[in-house]
C-alpha positions in Angstrom: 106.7 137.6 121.3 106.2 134.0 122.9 109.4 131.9 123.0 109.9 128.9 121.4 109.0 126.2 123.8 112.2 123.7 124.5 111.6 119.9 124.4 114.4 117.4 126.0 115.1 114.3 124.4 115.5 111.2 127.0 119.2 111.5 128.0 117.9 115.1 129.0 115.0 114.0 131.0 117.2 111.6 132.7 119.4 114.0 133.8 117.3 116.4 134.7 114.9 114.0 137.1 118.6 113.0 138.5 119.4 116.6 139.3 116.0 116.8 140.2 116.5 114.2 143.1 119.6 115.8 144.0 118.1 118.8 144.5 115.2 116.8 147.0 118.5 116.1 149.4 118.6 112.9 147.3 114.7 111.4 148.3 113.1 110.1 145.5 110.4 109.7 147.1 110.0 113.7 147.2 109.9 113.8 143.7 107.3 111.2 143.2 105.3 113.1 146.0 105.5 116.0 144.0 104.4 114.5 140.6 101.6 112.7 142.3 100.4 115.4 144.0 100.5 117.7 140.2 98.5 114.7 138.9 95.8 114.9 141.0 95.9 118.4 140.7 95.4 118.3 137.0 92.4 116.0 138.3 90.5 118.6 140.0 91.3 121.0 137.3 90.2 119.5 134.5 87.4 116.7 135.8 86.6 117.9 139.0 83.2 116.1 139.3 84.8 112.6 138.7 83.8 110.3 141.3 85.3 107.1 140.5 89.0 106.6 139.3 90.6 104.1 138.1 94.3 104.3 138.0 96.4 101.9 136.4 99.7 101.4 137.3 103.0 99.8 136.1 106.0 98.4 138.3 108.1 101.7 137.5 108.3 105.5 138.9 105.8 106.0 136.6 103.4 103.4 138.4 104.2 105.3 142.4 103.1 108.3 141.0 100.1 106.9 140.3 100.0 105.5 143.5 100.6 109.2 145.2 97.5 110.1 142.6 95.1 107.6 144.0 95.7 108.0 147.8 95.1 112.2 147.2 91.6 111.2 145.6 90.7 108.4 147.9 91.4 110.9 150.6 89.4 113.5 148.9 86.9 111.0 149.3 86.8 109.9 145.7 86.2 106.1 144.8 89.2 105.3 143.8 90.4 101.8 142.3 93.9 100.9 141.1 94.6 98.4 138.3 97.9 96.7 138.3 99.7 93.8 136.2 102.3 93.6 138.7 103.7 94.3 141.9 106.1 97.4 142.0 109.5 97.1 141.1 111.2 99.8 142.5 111.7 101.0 146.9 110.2 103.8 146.2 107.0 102.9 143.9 106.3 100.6 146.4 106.7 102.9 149.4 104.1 105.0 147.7 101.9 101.7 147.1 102.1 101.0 151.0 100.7 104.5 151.6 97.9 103.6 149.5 97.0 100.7 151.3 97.7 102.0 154.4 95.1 105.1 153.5 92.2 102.4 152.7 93.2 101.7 149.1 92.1 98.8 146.6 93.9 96.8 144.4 91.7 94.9 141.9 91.7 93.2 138.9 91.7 95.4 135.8 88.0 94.6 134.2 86.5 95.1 137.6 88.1 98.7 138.2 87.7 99.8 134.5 83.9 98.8 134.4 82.2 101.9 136.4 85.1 104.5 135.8 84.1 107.9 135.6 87.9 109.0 134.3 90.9 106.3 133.8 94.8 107.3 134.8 97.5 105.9 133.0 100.5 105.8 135.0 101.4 101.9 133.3 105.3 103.0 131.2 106.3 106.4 131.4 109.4 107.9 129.6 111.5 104.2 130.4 109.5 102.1 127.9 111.7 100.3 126.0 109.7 98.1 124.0 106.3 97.0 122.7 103.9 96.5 125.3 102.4 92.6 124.6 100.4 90.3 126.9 97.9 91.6 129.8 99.9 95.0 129.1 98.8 95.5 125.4 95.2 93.8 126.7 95.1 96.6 129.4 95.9 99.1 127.0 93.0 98.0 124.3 90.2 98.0 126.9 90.9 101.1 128.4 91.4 102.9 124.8 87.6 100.9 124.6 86.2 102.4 127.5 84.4 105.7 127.3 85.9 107.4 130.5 88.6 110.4 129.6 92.3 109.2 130.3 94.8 111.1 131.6 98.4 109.5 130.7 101.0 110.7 133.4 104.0 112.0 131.7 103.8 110.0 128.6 100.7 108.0 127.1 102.0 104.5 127.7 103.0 103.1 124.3 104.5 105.8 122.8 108.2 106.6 122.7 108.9 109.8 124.6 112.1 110.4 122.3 110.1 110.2 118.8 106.7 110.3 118.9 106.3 106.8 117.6 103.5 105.0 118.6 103.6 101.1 119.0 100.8 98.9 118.4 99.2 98.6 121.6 99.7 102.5 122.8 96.9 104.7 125.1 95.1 107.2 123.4 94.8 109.7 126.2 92.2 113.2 126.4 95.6 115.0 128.2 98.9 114.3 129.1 100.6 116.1 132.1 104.2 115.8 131.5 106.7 115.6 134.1 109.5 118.3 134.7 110.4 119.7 131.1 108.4 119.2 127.8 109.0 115.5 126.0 110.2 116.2 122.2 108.7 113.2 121.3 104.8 114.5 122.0 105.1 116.9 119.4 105.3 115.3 116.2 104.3 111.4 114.4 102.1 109.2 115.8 102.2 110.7 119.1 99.6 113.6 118.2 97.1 111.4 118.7 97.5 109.6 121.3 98.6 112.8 123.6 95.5 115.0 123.3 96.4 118.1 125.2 99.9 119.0 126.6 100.6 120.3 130.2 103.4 120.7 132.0 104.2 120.4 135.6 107.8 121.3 136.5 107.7 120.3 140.1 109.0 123.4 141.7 112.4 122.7 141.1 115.0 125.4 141.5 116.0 127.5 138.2 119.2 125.4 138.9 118.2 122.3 138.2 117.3 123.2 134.2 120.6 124.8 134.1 123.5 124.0 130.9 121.1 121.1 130.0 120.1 122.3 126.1 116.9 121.2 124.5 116.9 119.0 122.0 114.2 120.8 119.8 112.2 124.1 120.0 108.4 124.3 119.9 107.3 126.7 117.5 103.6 127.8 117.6 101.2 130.3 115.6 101.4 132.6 118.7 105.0 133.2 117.6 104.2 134.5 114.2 104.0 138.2 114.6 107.4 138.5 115.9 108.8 136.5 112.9 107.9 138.8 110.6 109.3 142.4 110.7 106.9 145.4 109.8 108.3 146.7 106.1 109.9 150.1 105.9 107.8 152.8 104.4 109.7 153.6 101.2 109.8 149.7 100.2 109.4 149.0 96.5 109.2 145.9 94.9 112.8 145.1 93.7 112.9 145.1 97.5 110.9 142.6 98.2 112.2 139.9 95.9 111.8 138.3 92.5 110.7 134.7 93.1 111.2 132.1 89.9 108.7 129.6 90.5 109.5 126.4 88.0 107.6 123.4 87.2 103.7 122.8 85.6 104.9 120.0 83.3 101.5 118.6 80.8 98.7 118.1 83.6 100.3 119.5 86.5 99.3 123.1 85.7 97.7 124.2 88.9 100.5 122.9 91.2 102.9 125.7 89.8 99.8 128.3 90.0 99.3 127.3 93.6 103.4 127.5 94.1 103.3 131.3 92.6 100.0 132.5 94.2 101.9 131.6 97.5 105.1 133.3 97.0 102.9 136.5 96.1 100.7 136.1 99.1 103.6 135.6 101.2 104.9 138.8 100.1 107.7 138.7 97.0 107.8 142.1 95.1 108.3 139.9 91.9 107.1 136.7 91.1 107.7 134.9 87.3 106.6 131.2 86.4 108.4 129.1 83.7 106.1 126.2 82.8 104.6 124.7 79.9 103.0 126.9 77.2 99.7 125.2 77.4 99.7 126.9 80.8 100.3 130.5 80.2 97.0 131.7 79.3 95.0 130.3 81.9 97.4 131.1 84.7 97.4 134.9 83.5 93.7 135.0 83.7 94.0 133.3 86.8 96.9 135.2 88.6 97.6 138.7 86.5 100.0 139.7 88.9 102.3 137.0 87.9 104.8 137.1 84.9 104.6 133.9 83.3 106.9 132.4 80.6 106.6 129.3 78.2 109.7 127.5 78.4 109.8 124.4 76.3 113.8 123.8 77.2 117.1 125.0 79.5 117.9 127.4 76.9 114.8 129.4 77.1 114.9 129.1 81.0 118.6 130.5 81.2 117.5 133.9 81.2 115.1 133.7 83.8 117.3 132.0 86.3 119.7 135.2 86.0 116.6 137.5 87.1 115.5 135.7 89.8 116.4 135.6 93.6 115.3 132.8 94.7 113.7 129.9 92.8 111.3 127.5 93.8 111.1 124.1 91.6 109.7 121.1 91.5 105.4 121.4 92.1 103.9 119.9 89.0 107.5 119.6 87.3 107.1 116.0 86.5 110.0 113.2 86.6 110.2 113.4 82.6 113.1 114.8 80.2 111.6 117.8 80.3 111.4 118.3 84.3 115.2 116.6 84.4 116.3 119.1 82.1 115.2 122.0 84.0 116.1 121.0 87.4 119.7 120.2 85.7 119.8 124.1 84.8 118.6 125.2 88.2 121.3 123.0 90.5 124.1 124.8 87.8 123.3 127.8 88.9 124.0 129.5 92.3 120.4 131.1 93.3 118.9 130.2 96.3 116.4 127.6 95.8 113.4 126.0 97.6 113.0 122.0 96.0 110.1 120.3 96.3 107.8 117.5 95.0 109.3 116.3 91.9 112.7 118.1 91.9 113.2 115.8 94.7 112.0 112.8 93.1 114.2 113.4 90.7 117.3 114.3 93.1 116.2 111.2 94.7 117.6 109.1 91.7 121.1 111.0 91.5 122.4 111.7 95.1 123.1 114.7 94.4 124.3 117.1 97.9 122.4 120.5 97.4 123.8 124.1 98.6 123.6 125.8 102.1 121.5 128.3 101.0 118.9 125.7 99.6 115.6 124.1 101.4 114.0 120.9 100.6 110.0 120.0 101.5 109.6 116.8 101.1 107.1 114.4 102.6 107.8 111.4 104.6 107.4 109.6 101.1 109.6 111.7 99.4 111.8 111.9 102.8 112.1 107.7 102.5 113.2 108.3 98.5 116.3 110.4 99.5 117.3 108.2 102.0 116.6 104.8 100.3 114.6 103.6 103.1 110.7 102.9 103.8 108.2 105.7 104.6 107.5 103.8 108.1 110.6 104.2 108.9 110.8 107.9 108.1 107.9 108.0 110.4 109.2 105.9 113.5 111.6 108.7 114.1 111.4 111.5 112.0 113.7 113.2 114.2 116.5 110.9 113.0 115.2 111.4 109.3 115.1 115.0 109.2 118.7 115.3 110.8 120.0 112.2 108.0 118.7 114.4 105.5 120.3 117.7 106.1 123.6 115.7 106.8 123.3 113.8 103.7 121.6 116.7 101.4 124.0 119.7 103.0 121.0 122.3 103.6 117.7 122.9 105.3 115.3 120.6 105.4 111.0 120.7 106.4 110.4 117.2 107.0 106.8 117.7 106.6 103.3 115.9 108.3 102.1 116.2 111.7 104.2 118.1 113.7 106.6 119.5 110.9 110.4 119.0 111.9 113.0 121.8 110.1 116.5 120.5 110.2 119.0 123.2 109.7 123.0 123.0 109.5 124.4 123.7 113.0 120.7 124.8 114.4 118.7 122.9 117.3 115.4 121.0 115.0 112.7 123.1 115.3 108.9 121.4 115.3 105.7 123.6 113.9 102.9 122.9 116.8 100.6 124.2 114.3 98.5 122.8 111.1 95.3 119.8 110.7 94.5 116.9 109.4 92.2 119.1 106.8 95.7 120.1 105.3 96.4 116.6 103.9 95.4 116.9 100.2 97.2 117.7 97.1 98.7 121.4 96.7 99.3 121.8 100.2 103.1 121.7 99.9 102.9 123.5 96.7 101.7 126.2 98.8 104.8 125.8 101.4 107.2 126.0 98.4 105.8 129.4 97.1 105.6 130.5 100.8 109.3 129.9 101.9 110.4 130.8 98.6 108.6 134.3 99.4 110.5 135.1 102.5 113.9 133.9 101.2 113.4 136.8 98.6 112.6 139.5 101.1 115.9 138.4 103.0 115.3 136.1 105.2 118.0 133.4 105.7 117.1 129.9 104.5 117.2 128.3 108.0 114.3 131.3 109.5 112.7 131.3 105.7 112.2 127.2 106.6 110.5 127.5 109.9 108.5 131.3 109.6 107.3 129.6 106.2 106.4 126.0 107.5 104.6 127.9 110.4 102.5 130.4 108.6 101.4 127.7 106.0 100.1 126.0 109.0 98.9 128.5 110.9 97.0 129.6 107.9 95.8 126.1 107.9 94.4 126.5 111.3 92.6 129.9 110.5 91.1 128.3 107.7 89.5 126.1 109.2 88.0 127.3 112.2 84.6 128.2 111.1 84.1 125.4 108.3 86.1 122.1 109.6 88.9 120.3 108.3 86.8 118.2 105.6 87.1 119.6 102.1 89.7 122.5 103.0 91.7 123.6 99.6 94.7 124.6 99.4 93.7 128.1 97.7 91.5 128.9 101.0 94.8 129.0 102.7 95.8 132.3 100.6 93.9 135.0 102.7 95.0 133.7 106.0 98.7 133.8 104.4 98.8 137.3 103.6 97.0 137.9 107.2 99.2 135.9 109.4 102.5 137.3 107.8 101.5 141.3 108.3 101.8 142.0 111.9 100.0 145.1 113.2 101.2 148.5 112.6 101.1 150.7 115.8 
C-alpha cells in the first residue's frame, strides 16, 4: 500500500534547506546549483520543444535558482530571456546571476521578454514570501497569468503562502510546480489548488540524513491508498458484525438529505442501518431504500429507543435548526454512542458551545467551520490548517474540515489532507454522503480518527471515479454510491 506522503510546514523547510547546506560543506551555492539544474530538468521533461524562455526572477534564493535555470537553457542553446524587478539581494543569487551574464545572458524589461515566450518560469518569491506582492511585482504577476505560455513556478507559485495554501490577490497560476527538497503542506489544500497545477518533487540528492528527526507537519493521503485502508471481511461475517448505523435528521423538506445520509452508511458497508425522521418521509424512503429500517419519530421520547440499538449515529443532514431538530440532537449528545455531526447538528452546536466526545466526528464546511469558531468563512479559508486544529481543540474530537484539499484534525494525530475529490463535488448532498460514509466504518470498528480520513477519502475518491467518463458538471451525489461500495472492497486473492 502507498504511504502517506509527508508535507513540512516552513520552520521544517527552513531547517531542512539549512541541514541541507550543511550537508554541501556549507556552499549555498551547491544547493542552488542543484535546484537550478532539477529545474531545467523538469524543463526538458515536460516541454522539451520550448525554444524561448522567459524566466522571471526575484532578488531572493528563489530568483538564483532561476538564474542557474536560464544559463542551463541558454547553453542548451535555447533563447532564453530573464525578467527582473530588481537586482539580487543575496551573495549567492547574485553569483548565480554573474554566471548568467558571463554565459551570454539577457536581462530585459518584463513586457519585452514575456511577449514571444514559448514557456514562462516563475522563480519571483519562493517559500520566504511574507506579504502581498503590490506594484511592478503584482503587475508582473497579472501579465504573465495573461499570457498564454505554460508556467512553471519554482518551488512555490509566487503569491501563495507555502504554509497554508492561501493565495493573495496578485498570485501565479502555474501549469506545474517543482518543489524544492520535501513536499510544501501548503500546496495541498485552499486556494493553492489552483494556482499549483501539478506537483513534483525534487529532493536534491541529499543524504537520508539530512530528512532525519524533522516530523512532517501533515500526511498526504491519496486514492492510491485506499485498498490498504480497508481490510478484506472474514468469511463467517454477519450483519450484527458489521454495525447498526442510526442515521437522524429529514426535518419537513429536507427528506432526501437523510436518504442520501443512509444510502451511504449502507454502501459503505454497515450490517444495519435505521433512520429516525419525519413521518411524512417514511414511505417514500422505503420505496426508495428497502434495505433501510426507517422510523417516524415526532419527539425524544420516540427516539430514546433507537439510540439504545444503534452503534454509531449520524445526525444532523436535513435535521433543520427548529424545536424539533434541537430536541433531537439534545437526546443524541445525552447519550454515550459514537456519533458523526454534521450540517445542522452543527448549526445548532454552533449556538451553544457545547465540547463533543472523543469518540465523535464533526463535517463541517468552511461556513459551518467559521460558525463554531465565531469567525468569517475567509478566514477559515486563509488557513484552514489553523481552523481545523482550533476546532478539534475547542470541540475535543475529530474533525473533516471539508473543501478542496479536505484537512482531518484528530486529538494527538499529525493533520491528514485528502489529495483526492473535484470541483463537480460542490453541490448539495455531497456531505450528507460523507456523514453516512464515516458513520459506516465507525460501525464496522474502525476508530473515529481512521473512520475520519478512510471515509473523507473514499467519498472523494468516489468523486473522482464518478466523474471520469462524464465531467464534473451536473455530478449527483447518488452517482457517487457505486464507486463507494467499489472503492471500499479491495480485491480478494
Amino acid at each position: 500500500m502507498p504511504s502517506p506522503l509527508p508535507l513540512h510546514d516552513i520552520v521544517a523547510l527552513r531547517a531542512l534547506e539549512a541541514r541541507a547546506i550543511a550537508a554541501s560543506g556549507g556552499d549555498e551555492s551547491a544547493l542552488m546549483a542543484r535546484a537550478g539544474q532539477a529545474g531545467w530538468r523538469c524543463v526538458l521533461q515536460h516541454w522539451p520543444h520550448a525554444r524561448r524562455i522567459a524566466v522571471a526572477c526575484g532578488l531572493g534564493n528563489n530568483g538564483g535558482d532561476g538564474y542557474v535555470l536560464a544559463r542551463h537553457a541558454l547553453e542548451a542553446g535555447r533563447e532564453v530571456h530573464v525578467l527582473r524587478l530588481q537586482a539580487p539581494g543575496t551573495a549567492v543569487a547574485q553569483r548565480a546571476c554573474d554566471d548568467f551574464l558571463a554565459a551570454g545572458g539577457r536581462i530585459v524589461e518584463p513586457v519585452d521578454g514575456l511577449r514571444d515566450a514559448g514557456l514562462i518560469v516563475d522563480a519571483l518569491f519562493g517559500i520566504g514570501l511574507s506579504r502581498a506582492p503590490d506594484g511592478a511585482a503584482a503587475a508582473l504577476i497579472d501579465a504573465i497569468n495573461a499570457h498564454p505560455a505554460p508556467v512553471l513556478a519554482l518551488d512555490v507559485p509566487s503569491g501563495v503562502d507555502a504554509a497554508n495554501g492561501a493565495a493573495h490577490p496578485a498570485a501565479i497560476v502555474a501549469d506545474r510546480t517543482l518543489q524544492f527538497i520535501a513536499r510544501h503542506r501548503g500546496l495541498r489544500t485552499g486556494a493553492a489548488l489552483d494556482h499549483a497545477g501539478a506537483l513534483e518533487l525534487a529532493t536534491l540528492e541529499l543524504p537520508a540524513a539530512v530528512f532525519e528527526g524533522i516530523a512532517p507537519a501533515a500526511l498526504a493521503y491519496r486514492a492510491d491508498a485506499l485498498p490498504g485502508l480497508f481490510p478484506l471481511r472474514p468469511r463467517d461475517s454477519h450483519k450484527g458484525g458489521n454495525g447498526h448505523v442510526l442515521c437522524i435528521g429529514g426535518d419537513h423538506g429536507s427528506g432526501g438529505a437523510i436518504l442520501l445520509a443512509v444510502d451511504a452508511a449502507l454502501h459503505c458497508g454497515a450490517g444495519l442501518a435505521s433512520v429516525a425522521t419525519r413521518a411524512v418521509h417514511v414511505p417514500a424512503l422505503l420505496a426508495r431504500r428497502p434495505e433501510a429500517m426507517a422510523y417516524a419519530v415526532e419527539d425524544a421520547a420516540q427516539l430514546a429507543p433507537l439510540l439504545q440499538r444503534a452503534d454509531v449515529v449520524a445526525i444532523g443532514p436535513g435535521l433543520g435548526q427548529g424545536a424539533w431538530g434541537r430536541a433531537l440532537l439534545d437526546a443524541v449528545l445525552a447519550c454515550d454512542t459514537p456519533r458523526v455531526l454534521d450540517a445542522d447538528a452543527l448549526n445548532l452546536l454552533a449556538h451553544g458551545g457545547l465540547r463533543l466526545d472523543p469518540h465523535d466526528v464533526i463535517t463541517p464546511h468552511p461556513g459551518e467551520a467559521a460558525r463554531l469558531l465565531g469567525i468569517d468563512t475567509a478566514d477559515v479559508q486563509r488557513d484552514r490548517f489553523a481552523a481545523a486544529r482550533e476546532l478539534q481543540e475547542r470541540m475535543g474530537t475529530h474533525v473533516v474540515l471539508k473543501g478542496a484539499g479536505s484537512i482531518v484534525a484528530s486529538p494527538g494525530r499529525v493533520p491528514a489532507v485528502v489529495c483526492a475529490g473535484n470541483p463537480g463535488m460542490a453541490t448539495g448532498g455531497m456531505g450528507d454522503l460523507l456523514t453516512g460514509c464515516i458513520a459506516a466504518l465507525v460501525a464496522q470498528g474502525f476508530a473515529a480518527g481512521d473512520a475520519a480520513v478512510a471515509g473523507a477519502l473514499l467519498h472523494a475518491g468516489a468523486g473522482d471515479a464518478a466523474v471520469r467518463d462524464e465531467g464534473e458538471r451536473g455530478l449527483l451525489p447518488s452517482d457517487l454510491l457505486p464507486w463507494l461500495r467499489r472503492l471500499a472492497n479491495p480485491m480478494r486473492r
